[in-house]
mmJSON file of the N, C-alpha and C atoms, coordinates in Angstrom:
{"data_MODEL":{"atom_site":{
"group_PDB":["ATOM","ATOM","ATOM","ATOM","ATOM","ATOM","ATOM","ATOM","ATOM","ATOM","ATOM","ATOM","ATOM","ATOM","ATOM","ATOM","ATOM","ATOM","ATOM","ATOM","ATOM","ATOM","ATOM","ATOM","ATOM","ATOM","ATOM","ATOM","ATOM","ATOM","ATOM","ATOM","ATOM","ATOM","ATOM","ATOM","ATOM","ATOM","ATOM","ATOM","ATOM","ATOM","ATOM","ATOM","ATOM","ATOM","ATOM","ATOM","ATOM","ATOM","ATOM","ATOM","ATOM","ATOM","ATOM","ATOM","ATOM","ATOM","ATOM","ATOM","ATOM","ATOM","ATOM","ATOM","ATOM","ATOM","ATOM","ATOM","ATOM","ATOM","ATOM","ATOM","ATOM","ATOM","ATOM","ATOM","ATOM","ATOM","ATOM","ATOM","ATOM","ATOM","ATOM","ATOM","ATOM","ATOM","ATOM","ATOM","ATOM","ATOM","ATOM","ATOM","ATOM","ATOM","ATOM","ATOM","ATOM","ATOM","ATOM","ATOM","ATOM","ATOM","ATOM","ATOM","ATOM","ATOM","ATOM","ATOM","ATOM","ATOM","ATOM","ATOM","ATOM","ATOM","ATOM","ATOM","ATOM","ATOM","ATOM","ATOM","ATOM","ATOM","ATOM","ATOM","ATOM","ATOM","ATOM","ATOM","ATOM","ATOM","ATOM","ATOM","ATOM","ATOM","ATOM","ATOM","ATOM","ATOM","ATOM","ATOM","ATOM","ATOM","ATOM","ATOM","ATOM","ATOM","ATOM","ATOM","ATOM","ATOM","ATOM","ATOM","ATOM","ATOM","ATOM","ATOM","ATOM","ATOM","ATOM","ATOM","ATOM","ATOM","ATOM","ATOM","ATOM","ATOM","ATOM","ATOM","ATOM","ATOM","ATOM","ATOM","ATOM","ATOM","ATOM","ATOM","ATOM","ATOM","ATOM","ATOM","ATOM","ATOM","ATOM","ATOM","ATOM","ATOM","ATOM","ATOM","ATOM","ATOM","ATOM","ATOM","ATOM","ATOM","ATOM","ATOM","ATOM","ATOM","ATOM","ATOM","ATOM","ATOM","ATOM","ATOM","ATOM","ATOM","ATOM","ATOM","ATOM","ATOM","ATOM","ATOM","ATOM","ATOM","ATOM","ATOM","ATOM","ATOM","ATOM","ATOM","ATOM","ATOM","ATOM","ATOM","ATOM","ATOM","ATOM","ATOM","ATOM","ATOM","ATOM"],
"id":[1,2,3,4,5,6,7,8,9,10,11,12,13,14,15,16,17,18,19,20,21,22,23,24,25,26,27,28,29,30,31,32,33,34,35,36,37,38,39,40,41,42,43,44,45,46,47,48,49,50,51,52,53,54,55,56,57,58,59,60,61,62,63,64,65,66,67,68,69,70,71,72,73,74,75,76,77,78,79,80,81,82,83,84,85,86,87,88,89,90,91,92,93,94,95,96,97,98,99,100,101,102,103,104,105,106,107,108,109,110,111,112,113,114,115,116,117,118,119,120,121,122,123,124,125,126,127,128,129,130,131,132,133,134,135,136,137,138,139,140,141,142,143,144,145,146,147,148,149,150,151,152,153,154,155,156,157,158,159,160,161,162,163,164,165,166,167,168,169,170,171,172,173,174,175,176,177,178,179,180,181,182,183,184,185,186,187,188,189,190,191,192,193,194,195,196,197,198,199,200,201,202,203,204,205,206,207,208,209,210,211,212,213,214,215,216,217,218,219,220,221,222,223,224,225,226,227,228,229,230,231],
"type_symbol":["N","C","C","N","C","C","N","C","C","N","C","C","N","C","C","N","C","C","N","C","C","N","C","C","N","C","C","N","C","C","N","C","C","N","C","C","N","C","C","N","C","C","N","C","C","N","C","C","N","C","C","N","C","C","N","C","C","N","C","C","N","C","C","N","C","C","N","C","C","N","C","C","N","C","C","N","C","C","N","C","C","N","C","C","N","C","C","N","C","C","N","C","C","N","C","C","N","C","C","N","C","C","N","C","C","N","C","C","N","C","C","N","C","C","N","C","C","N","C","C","N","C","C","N","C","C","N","C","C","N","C","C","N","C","C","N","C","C","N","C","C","N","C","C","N","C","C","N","C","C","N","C","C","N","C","C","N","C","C","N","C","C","N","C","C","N","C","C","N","C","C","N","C","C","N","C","C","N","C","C","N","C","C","N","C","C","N","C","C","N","C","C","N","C","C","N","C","C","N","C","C","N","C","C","N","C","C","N","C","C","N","C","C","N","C","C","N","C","C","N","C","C","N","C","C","N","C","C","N","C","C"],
"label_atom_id":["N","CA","C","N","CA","C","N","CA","C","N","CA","C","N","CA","C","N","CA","C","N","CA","C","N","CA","C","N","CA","C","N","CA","C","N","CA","C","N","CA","C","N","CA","C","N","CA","C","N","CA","C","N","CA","C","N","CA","C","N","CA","C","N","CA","C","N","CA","C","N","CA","C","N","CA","C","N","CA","C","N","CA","C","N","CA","C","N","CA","C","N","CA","C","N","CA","C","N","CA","C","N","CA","C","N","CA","C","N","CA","C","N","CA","C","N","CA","C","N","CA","C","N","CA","C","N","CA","C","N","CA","C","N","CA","C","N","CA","C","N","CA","C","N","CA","C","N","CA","C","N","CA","C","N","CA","C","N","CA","C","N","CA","C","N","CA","C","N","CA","C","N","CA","C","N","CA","C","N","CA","C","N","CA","C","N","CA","C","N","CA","C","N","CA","C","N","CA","C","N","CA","C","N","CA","C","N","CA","C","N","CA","C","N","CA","C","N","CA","C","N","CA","C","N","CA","C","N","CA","C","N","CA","C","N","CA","C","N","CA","C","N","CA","C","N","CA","C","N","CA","C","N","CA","C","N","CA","C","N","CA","C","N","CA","C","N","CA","C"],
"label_alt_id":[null,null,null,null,null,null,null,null,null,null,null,null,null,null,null,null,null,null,null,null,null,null,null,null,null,null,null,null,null,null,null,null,null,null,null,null,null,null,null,null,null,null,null,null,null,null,null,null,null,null,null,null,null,null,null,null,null,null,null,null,null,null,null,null,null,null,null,null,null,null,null,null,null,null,null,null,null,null,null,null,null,null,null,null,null,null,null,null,null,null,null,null,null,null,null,null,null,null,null,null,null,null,null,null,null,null,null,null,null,null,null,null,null,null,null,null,null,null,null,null,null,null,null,null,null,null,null,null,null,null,null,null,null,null,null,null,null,null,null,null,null,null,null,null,null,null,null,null,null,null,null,null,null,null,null,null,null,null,null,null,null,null,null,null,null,null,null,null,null,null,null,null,null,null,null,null,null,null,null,null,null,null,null,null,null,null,null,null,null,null,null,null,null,null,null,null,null,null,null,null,null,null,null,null,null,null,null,null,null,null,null,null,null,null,null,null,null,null,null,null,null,null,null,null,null,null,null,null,null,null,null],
"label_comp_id":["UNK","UNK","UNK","UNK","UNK","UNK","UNK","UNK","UNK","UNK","UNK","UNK","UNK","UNK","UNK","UNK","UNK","UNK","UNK","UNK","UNK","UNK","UNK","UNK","UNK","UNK","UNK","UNK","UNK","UNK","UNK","UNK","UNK","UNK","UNK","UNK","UNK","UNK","UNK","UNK","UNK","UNK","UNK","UNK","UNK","UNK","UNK","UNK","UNK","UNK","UNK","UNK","UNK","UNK","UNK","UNK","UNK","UNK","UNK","UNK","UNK","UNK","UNK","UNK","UNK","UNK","UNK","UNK","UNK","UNK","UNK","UNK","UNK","UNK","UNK","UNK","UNK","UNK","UNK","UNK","UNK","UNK","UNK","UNK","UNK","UNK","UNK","UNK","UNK","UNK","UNK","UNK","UNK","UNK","UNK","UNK","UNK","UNK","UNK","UNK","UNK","UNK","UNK","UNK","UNK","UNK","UNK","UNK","UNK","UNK","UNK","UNK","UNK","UNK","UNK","UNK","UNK","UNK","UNK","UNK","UNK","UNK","UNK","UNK","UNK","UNK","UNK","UNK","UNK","UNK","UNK","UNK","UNK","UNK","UNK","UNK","UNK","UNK","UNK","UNK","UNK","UNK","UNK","UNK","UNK","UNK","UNK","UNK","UNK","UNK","UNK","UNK","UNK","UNK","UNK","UNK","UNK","UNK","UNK","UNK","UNK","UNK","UNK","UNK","UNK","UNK","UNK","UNK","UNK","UNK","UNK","UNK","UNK","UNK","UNK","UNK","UNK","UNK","UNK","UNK","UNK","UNK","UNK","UNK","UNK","UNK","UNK","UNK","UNK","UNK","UNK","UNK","UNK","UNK","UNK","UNK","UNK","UNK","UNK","UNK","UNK","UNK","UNK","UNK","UNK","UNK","UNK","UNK","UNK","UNK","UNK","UNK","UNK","UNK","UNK","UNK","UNK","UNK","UNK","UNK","UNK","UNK","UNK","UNK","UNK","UNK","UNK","UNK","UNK","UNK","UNK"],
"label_asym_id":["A","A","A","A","A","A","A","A","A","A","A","A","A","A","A","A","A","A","A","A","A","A","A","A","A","A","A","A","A","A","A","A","A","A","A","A","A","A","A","A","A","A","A","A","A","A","A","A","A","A","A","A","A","A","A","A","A","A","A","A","A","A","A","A","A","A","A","A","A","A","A","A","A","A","A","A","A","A","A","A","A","A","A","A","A","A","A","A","A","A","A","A","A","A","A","A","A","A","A","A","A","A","A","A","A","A","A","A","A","A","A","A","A","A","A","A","A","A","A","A","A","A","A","A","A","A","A","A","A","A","A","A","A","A","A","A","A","A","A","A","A","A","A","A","A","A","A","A","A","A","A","A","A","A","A","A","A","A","A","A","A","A","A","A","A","A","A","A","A","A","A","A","A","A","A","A","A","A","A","A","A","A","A","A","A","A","A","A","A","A","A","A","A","A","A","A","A","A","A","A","A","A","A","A","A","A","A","A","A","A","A","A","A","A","A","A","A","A","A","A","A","A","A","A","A","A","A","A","A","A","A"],
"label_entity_id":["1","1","1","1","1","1","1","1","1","1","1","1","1","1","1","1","1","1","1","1","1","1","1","1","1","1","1","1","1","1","1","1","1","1","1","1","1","1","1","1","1","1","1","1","1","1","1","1","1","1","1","1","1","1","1","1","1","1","1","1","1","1","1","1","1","1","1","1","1","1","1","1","1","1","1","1","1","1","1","1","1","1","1","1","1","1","1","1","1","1","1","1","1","1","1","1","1","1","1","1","1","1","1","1","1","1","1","1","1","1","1","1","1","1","1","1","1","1","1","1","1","1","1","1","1","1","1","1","1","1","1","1","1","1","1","1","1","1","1","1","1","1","1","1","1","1","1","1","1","1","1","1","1","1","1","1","1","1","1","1","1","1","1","1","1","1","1","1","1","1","1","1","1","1","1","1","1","1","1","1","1","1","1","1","1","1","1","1","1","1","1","1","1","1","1","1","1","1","1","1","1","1","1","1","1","1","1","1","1","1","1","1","1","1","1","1","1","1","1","1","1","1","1","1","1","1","1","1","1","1","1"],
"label_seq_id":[1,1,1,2,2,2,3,3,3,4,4,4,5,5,5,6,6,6,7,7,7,8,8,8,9,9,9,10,10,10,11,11,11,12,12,12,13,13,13,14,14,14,15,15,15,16,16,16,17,17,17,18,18,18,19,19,19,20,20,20,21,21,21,22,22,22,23,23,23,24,24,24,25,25,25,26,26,26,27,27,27,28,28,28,29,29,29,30,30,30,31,31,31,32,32,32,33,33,33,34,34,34,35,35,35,36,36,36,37,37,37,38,38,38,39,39,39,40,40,40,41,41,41,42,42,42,43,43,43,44,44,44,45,45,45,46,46,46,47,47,47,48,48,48,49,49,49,50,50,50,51,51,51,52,52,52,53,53,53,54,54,54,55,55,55,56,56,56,57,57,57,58,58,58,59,59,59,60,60,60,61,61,61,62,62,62,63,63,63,64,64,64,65,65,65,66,66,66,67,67,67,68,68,68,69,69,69,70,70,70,71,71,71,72,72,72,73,73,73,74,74,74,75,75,75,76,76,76,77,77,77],
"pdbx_PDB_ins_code":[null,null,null,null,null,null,null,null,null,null,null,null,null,null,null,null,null,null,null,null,null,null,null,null,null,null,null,null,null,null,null,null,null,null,null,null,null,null,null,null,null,null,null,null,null,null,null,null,null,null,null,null,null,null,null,null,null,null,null,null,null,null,null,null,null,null,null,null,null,null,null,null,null,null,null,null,null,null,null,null,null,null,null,null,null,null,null,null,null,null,null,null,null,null,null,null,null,null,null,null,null,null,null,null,null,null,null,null,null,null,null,null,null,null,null,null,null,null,null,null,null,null,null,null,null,null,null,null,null,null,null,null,null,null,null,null,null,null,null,null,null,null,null,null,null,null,null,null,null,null,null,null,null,null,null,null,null,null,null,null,null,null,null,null,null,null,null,null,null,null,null,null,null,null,null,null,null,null,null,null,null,null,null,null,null,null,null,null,null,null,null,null,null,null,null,null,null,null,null,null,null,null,null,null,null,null,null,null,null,null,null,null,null,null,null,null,null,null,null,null,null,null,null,null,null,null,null,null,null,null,null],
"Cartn_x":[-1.545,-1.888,-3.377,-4.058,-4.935,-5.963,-7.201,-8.146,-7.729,-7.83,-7.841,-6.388,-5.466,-3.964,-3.914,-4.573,-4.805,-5.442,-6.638,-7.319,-6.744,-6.1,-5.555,-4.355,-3.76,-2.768,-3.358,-4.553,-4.735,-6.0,-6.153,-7.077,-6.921,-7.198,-6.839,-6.43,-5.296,-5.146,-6.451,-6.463,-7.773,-7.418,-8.87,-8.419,-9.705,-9.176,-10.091,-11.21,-11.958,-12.529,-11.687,-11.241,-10.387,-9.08,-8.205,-7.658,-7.368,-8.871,-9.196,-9.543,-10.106,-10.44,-8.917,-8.229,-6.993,-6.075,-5.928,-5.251,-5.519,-6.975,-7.925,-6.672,-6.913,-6.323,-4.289,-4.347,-2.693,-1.874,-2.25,-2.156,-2.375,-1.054,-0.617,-1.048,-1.677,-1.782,-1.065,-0.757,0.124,-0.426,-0.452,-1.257,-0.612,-0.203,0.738,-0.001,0.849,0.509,-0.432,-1.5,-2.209,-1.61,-1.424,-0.823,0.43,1.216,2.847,3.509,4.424,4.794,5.946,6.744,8.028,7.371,6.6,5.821,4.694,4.581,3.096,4.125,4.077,4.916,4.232,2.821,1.861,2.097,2.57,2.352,3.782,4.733,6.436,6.223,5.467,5.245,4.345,3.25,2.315,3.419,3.801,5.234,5.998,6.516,7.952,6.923,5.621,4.837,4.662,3.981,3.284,4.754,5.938,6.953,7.701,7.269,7.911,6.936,5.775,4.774,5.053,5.415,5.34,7.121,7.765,8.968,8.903,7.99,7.841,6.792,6.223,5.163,4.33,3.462,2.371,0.995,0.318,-1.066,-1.843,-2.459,-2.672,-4.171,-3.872,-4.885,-4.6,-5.747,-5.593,-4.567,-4.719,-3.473,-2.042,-2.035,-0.508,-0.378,-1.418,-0.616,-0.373,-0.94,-0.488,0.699,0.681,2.012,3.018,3.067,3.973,4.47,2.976,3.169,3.673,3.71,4.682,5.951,6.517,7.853,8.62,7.672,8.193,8.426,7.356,7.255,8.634,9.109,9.871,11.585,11.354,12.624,12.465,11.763,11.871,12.321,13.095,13.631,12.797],
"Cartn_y":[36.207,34.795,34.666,33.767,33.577,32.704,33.005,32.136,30.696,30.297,28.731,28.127,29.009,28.868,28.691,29.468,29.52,27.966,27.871,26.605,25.498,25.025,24.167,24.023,24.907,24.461,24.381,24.728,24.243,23.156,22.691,22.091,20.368,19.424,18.074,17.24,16.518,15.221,14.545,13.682,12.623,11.601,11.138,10.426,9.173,8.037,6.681,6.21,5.572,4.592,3.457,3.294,1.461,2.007,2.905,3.18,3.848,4.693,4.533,2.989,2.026,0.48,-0.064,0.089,-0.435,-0.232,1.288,1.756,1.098,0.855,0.314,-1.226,-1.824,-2.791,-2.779,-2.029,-1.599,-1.613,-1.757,-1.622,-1.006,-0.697,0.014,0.183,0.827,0.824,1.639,1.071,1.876,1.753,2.916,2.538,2.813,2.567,2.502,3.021,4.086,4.85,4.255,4.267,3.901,4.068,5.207,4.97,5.571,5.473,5.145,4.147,4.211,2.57,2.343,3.166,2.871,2.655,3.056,2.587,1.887,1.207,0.198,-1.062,-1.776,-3.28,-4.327,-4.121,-5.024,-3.721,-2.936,-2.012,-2.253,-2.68,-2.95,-4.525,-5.26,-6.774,-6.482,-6.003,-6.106,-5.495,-4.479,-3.825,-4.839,-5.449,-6.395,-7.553,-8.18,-8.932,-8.739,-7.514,-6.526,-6.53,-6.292,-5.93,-7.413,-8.642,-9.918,-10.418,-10.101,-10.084,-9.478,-8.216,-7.298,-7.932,-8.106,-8.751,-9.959,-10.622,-12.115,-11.968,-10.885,-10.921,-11.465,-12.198,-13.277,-12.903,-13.457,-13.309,-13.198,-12.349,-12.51,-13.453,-14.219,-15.342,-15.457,-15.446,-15.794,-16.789,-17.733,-18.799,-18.528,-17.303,-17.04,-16.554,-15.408,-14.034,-14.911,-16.01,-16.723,-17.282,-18.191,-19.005,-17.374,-16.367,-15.639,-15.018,-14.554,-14.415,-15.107,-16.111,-17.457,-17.11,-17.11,-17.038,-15.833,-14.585,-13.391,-13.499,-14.041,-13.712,-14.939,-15.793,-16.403,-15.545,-14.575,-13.912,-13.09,-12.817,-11.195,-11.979,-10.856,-11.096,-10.325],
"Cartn_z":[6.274,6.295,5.95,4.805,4.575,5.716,5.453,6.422,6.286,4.897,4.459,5.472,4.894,5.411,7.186,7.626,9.419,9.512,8.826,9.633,8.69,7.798,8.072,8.549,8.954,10.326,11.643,11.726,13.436,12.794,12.182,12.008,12.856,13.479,14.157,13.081,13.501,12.486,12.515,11.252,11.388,12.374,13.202,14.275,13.744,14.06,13.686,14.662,14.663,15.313,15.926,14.964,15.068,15.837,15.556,16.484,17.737,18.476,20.154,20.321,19.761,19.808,20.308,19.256,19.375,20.66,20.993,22.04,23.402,23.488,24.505,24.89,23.943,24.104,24.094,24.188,23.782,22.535,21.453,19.883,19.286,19.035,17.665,16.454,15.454,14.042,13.7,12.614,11.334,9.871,9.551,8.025,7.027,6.147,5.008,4.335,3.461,1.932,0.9,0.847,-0.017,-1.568,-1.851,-3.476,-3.271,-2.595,-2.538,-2.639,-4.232,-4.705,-3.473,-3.035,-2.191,-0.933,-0.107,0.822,1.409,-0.082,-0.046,-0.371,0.729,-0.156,-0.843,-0.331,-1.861,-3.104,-3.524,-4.619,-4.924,-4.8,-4.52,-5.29,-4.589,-5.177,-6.137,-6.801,-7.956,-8.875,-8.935,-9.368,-10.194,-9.472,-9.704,-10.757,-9.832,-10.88,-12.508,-12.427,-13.322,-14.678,-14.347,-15.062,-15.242,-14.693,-15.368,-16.126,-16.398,-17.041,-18.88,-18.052,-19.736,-20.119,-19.335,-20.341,-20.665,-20.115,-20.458,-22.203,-22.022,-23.35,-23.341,-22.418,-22.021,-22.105,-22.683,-22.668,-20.826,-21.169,-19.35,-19.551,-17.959,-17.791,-16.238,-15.904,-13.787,-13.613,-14.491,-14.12,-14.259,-15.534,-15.701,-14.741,-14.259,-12.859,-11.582,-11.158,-10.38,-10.31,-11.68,-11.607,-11.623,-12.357,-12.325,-10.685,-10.118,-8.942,-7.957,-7.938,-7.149,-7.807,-8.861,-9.182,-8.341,-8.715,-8.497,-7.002,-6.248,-4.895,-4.197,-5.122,-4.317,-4.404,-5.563,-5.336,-4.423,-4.226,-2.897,-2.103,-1.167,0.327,1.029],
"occupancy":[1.0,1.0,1.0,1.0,1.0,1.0,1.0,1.0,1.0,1.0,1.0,1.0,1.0,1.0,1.0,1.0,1.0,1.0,1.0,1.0,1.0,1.0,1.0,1.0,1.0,1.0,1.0,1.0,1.0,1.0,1.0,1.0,1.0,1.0,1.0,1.0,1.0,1.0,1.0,1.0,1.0,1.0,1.0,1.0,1.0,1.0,1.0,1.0,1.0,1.0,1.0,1.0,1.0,1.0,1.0,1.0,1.0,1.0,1.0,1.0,1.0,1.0,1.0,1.0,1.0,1.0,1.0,1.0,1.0,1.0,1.0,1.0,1.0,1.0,1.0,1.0,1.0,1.0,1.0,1.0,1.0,1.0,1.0,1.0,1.0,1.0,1.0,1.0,1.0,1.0,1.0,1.0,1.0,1.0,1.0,1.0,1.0,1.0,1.0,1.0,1.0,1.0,1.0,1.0,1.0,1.0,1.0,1.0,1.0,1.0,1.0,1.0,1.0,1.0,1.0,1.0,1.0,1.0,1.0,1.0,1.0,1.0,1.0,1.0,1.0,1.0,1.0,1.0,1.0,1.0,1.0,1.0,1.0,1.0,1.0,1.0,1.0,1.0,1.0,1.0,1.0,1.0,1.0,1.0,1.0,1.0,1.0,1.0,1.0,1.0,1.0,1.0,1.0,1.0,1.0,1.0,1.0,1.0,1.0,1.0,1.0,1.0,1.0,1.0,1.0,1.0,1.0,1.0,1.0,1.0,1.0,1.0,1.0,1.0,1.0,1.0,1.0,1.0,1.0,1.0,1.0,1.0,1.0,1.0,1.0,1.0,1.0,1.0,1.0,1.0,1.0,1.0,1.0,1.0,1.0,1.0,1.0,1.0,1.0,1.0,1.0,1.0,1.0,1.0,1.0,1.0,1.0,1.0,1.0,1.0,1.0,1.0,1.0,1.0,1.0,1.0,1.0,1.0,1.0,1.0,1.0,1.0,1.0,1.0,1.0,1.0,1.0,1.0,1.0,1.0,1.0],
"B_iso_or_equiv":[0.0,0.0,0.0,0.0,0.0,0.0,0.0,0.0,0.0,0.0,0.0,0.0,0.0,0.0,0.0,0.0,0.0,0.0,0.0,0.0,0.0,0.0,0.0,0.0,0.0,0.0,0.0,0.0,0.0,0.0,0.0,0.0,0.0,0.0,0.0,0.0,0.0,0.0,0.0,0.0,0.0,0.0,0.0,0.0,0.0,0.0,0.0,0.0,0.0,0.0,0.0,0.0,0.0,0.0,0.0,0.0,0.0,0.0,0.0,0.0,0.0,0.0,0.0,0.0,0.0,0.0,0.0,0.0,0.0,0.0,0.0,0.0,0.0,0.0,0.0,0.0,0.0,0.0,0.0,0.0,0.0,0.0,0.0,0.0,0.0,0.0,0.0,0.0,0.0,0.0,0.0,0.0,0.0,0.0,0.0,0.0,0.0,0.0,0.0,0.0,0.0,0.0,0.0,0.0,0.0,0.0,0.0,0.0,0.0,0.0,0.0,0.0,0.0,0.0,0.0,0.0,0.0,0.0,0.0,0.0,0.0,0.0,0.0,0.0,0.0,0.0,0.0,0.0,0.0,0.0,0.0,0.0,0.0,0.0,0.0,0.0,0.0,0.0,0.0,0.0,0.0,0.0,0.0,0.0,0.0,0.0,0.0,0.0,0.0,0.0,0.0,0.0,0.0,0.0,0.0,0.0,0.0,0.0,0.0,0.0,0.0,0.0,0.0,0.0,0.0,0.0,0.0,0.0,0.0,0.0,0.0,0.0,0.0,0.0,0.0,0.0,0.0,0.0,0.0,0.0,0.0,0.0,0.0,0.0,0.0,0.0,0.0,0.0,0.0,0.0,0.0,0.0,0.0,0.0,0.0,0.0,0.0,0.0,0.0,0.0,0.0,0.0,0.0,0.0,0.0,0.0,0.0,0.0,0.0,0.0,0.0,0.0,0.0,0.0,0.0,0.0,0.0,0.0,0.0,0.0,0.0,0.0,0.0,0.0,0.0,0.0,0.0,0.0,0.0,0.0,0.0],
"pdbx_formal_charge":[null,null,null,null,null,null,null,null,null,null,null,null,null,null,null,null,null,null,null,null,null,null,null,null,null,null,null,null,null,null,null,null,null,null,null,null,null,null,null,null,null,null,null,null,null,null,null,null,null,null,null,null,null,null,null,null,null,null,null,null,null,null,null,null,null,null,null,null,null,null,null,null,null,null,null,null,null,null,null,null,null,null,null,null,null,null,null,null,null,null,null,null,null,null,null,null,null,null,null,null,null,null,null,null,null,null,null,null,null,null,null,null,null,null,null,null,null,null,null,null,null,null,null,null,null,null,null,null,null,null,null,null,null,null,null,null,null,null,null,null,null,null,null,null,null,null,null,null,null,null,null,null,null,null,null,null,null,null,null,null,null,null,null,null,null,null,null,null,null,null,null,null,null,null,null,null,null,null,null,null,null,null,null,null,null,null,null,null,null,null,null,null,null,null,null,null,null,null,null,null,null,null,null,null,null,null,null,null,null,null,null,null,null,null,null,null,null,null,null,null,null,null,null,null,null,null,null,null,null,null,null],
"auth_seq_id":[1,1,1,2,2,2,3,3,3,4,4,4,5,5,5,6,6,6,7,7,7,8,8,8,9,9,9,10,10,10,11,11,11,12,12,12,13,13,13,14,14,14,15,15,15,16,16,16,17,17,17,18,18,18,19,19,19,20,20,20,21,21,21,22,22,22,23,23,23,24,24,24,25,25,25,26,26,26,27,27,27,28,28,28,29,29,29,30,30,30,31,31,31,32,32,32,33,33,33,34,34,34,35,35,35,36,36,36,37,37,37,38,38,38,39,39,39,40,40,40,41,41,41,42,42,42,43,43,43,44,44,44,45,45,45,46,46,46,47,47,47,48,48,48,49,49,49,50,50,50,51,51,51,52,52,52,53,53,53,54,54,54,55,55,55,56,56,56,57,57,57,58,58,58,59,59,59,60,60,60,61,61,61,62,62,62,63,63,63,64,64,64,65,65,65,66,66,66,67,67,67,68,68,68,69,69,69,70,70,70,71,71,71,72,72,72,73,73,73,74,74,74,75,75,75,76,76,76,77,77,77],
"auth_comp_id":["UNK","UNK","UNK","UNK","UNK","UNK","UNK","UNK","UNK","UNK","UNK","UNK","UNK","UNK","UNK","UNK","UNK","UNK","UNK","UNK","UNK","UNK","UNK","UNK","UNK","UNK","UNK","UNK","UNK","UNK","UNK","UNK","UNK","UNK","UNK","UNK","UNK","UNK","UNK","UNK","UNK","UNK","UNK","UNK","UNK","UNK","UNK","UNK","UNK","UNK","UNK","UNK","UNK","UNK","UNK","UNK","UNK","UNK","UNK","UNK","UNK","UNK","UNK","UNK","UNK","UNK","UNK","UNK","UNK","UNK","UNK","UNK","UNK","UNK","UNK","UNK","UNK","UNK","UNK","UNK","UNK","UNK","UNK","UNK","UNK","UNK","UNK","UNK","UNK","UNK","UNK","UNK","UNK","UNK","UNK","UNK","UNK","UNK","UNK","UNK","UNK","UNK","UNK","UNK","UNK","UNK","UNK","UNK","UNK","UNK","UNK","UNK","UNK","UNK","UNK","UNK","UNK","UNK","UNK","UNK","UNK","UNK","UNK","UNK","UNK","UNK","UNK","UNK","UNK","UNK","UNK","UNK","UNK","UNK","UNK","UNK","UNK","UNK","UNK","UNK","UNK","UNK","UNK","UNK","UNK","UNK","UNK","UNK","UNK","UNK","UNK","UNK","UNK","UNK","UNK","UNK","UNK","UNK","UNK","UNK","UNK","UNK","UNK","UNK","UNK","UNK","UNK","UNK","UNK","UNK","UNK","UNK","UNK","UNK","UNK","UNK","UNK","UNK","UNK","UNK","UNK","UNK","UNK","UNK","UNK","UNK","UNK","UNK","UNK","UNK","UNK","UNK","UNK","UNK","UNK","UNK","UNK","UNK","UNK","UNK","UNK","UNK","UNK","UNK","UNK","UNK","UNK","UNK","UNK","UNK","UNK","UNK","UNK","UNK","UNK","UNK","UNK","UNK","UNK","UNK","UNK","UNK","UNK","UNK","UNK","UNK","UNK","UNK","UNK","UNK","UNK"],
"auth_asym_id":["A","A","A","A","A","A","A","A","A","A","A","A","A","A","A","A","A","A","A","A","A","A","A","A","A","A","A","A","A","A","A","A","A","A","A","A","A","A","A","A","A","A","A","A","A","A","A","A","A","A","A","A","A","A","A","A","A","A","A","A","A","A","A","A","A","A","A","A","A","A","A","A","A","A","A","A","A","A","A","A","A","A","A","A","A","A","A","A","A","A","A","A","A","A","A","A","A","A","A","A","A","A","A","A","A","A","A","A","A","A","A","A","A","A","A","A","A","A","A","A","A","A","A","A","A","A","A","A","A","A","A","A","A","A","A","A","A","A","A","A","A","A","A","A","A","A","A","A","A","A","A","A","A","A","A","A","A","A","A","A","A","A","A","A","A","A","A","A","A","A","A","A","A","A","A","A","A","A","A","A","A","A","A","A","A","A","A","A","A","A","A","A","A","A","A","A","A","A","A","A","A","A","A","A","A","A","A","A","A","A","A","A","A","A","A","A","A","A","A","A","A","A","A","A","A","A","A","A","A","A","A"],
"auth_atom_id":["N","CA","C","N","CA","C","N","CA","C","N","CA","C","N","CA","C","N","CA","C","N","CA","C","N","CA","C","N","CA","C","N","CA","C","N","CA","C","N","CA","C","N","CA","C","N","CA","C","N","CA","C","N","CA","C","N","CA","C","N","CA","C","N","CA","C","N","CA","C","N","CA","C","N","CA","C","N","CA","C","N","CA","C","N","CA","C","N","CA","C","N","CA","C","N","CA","C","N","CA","C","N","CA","C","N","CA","C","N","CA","C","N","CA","C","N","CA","C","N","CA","C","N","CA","C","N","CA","C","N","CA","C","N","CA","C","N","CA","C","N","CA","C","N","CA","C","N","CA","C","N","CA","C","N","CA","C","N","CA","C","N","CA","C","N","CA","C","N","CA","C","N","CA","C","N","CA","C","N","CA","C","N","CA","C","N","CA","C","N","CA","C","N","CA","C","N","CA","C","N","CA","C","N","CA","C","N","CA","C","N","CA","C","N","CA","C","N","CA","C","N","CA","C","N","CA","C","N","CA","C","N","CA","C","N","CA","C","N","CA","C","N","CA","C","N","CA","C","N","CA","C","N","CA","C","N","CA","C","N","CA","C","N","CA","C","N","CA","C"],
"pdbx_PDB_model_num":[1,1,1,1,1,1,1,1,1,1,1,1,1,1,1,1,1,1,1,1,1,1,1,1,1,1,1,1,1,1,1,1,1,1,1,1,1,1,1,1,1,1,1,1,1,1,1,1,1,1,1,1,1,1,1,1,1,1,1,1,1,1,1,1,1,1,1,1,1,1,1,1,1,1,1,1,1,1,1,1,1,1,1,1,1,1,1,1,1,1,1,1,1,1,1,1,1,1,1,1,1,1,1,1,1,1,1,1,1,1,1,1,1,1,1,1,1,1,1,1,1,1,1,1,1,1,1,1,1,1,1,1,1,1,1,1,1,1,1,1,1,1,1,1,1,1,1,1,1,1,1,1,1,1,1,1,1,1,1,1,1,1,1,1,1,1,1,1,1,1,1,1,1,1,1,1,1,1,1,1,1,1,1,1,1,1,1,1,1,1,1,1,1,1,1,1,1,1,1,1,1,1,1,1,1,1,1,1,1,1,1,1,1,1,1,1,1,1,1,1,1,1,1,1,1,1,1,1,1,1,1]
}}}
């Protein structure tokens, strides 16, 4: 077994600030996958946006990604 291999298995999970804060008070955090499309559900919704966009063929403009984003967001469940 290599050195590297030993210490990162005993090495501590990362532990937060915000969550000893949290515990204090009795709350929970959970932090979601930063760049995981199946486990980020804003990355699930820009997704679904992003792709009625490129089939629509639209010039992009803040006003289109909005109005598009209202459409899209009223199909999700």
């Amino acid at each position: 077994m290599t050195l590297k291999k030993r210490s990162d298995d005993n090495s501590p999970s990362p532990r937060y600030l915000l969550q000893d804060l949290a515990a204090r008070f009795g709350v929970l955090l959970l932090f979601s996958a930063v760049a995981h499309p199946e486990r980020n559900r804003i990355e699930i919704f820009l997704g679904t946006v992003k792709m009625a966009l490129k089939r629509a063929n639209m010039i992009f403009s803040p006003a289109t990604l909005r109005g598009m984003a209202e459409v899209e967001s009223a199909k999700i469940t």
